[in-house]
C-alpha distance (Angstrom), angle and dihedral (degrees) to the residues before:
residue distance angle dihedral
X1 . . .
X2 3.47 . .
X3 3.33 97.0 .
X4 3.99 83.3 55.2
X5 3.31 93.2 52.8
X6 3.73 100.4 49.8
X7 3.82 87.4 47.9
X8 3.82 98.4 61.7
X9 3.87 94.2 40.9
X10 3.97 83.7 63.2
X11 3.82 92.8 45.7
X12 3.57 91.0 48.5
X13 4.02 90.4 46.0
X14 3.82 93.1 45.2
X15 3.60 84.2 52.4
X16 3.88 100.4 48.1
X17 3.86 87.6 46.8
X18 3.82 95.1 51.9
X19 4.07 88.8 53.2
X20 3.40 97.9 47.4
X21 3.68 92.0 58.5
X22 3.92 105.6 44.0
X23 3.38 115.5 84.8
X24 3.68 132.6 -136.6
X25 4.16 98.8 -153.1
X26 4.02 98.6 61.7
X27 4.37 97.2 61.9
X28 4.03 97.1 36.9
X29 3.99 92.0 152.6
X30 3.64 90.6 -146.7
X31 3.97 115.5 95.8
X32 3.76 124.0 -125.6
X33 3.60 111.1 -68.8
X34 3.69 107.7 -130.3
X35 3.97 97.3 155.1
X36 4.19 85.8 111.9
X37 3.86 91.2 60.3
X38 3.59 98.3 37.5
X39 4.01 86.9 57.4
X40 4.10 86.4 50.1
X41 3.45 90.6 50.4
X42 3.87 97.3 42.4
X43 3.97 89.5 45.7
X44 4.28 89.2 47.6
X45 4.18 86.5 52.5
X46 3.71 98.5 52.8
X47 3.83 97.1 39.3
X48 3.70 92.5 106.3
X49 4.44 131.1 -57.1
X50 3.59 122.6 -31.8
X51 3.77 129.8 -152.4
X52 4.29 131.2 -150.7
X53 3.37 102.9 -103.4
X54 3.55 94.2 172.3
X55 3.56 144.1 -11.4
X56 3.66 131.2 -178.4
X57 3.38 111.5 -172.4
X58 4.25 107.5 -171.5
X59 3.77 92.5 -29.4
X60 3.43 92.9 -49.3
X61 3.99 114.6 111.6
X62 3.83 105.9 -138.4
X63 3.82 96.6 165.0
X64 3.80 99.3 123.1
X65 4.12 78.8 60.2
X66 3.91 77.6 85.9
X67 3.75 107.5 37.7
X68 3.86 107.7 141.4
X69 3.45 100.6 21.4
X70 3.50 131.1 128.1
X71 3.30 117.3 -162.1
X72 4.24 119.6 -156.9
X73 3.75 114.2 -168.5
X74 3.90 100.7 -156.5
X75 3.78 127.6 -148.3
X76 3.27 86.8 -120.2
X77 3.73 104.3 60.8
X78 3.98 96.2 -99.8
X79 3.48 118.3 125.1
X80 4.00 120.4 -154.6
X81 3.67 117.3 -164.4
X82 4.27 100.3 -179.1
X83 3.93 124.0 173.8
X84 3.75 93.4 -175.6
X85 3.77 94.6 -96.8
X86 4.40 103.8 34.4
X87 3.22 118.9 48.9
X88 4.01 125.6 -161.3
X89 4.05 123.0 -162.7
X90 3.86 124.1 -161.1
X91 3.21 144.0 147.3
X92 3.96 131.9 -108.6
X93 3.93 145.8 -177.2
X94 4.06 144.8 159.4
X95 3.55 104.9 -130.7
X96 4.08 127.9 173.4
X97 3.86 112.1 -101.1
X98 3.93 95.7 178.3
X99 3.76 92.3 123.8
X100 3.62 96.1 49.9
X101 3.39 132.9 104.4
X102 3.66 107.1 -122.8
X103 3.79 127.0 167.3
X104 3.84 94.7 -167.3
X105 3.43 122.8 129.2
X106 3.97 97.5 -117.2
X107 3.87 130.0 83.6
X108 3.89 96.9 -147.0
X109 4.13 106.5 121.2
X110 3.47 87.1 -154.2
X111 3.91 130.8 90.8
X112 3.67 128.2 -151.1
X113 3.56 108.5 -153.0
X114 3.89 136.1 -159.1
X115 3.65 127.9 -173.7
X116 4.52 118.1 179.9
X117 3.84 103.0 173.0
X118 4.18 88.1 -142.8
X119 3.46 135.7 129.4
X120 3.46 124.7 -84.7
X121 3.39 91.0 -102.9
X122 3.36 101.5 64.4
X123 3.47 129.6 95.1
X124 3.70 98.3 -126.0
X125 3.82 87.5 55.4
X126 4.04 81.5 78.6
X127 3.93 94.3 61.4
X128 3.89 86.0 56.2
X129 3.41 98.3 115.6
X130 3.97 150.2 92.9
X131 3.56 100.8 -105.7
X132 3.45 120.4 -163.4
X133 4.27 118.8 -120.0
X134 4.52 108.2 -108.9
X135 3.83 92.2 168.1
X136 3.92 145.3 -22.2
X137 3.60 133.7 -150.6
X138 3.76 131.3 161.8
X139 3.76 90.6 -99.6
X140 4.32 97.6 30.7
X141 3.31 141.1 46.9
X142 3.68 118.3 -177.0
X143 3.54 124.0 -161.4
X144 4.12 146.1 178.0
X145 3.35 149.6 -171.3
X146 3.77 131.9 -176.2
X147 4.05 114.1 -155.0
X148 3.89 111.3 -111.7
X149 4.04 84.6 -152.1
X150 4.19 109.2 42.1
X151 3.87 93.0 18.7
X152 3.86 86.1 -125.4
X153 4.10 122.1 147.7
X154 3.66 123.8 -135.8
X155 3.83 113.0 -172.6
X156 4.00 115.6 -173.9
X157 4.15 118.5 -168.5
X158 4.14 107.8 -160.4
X159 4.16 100.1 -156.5
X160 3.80 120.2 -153.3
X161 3.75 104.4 -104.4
């Protein structure tokens, strides 16, 4: 009886131990919520026309690729890049990219993506991409990606025209 006794006081022990040291904040199920600065972003984008600041496509600055262009980032996902006499259509969105498994070198969760339906050949073909979010300001929005294939990094900066 004893023997019983002792037993179930350990059980219960090993039990109370083991519970008092797991912790509920490391398994939430729930991914990162980055709805909040998604909206920033979104907002930022379609706050007026944008111009190529830079872009550095592999180590190779391409920027004047771009010269002339406004860009407008429409609330409705259409993306306008107009020189006055050519103008490109795309699309474009922020979406969350906290459960994907990206090797770039950034921590944002959140991907900026660009979509031109151009040739190859053209130059706009290069900003095809979901780019991943350095840094945002009301007049910048930095943004990289680094090339799953070549290991090369492209970074793009969209000014405030």
């Amino acid at each position: 009886m004893k023997k019983s006794f002792y037993f179930g006081m350990l059980i219960m022990l090993s039990f109370s131990l083991m519970s008092s040291t797991c912790s509920n904040d490391d398994d939430d199920a729930s991914p990162n919520d980055n709805s909040q600065q998604i909206a920033q972003v979104q907002s930022t984008a379609t706050s007026g026309t944008w111009i190529v600041s830079s872009f550095i496509d592999s180590g190779q600055d391409e920027t004047n690729d771009f010269n002339g262009y406004q860009f407008t980032f429409g609330s409705d996902g259409i993306l306008t890049a107009d020189n006055g006499s050519n103008t490109i259509t795309g699309t474009w969105s922020v979406t969350d990219d906290s459960n994907s498994n990206d090797d770039s070198s950034s921590s944002s969760d959140i991907d900026f993506n660009i979509f031109f339906s151009v040739p190859d050949t053209s130059v706009f073909e290069d900003l095809n991409d979901d780019w991943d979010i350095v840094s945002h300001t009301d007049t910048t929005i930095s943004l990289i990606d680094v090339s799953g294939g070549n290991g090369g990094t492209d970074t793009l900066v969209f000014q405030k025209n």
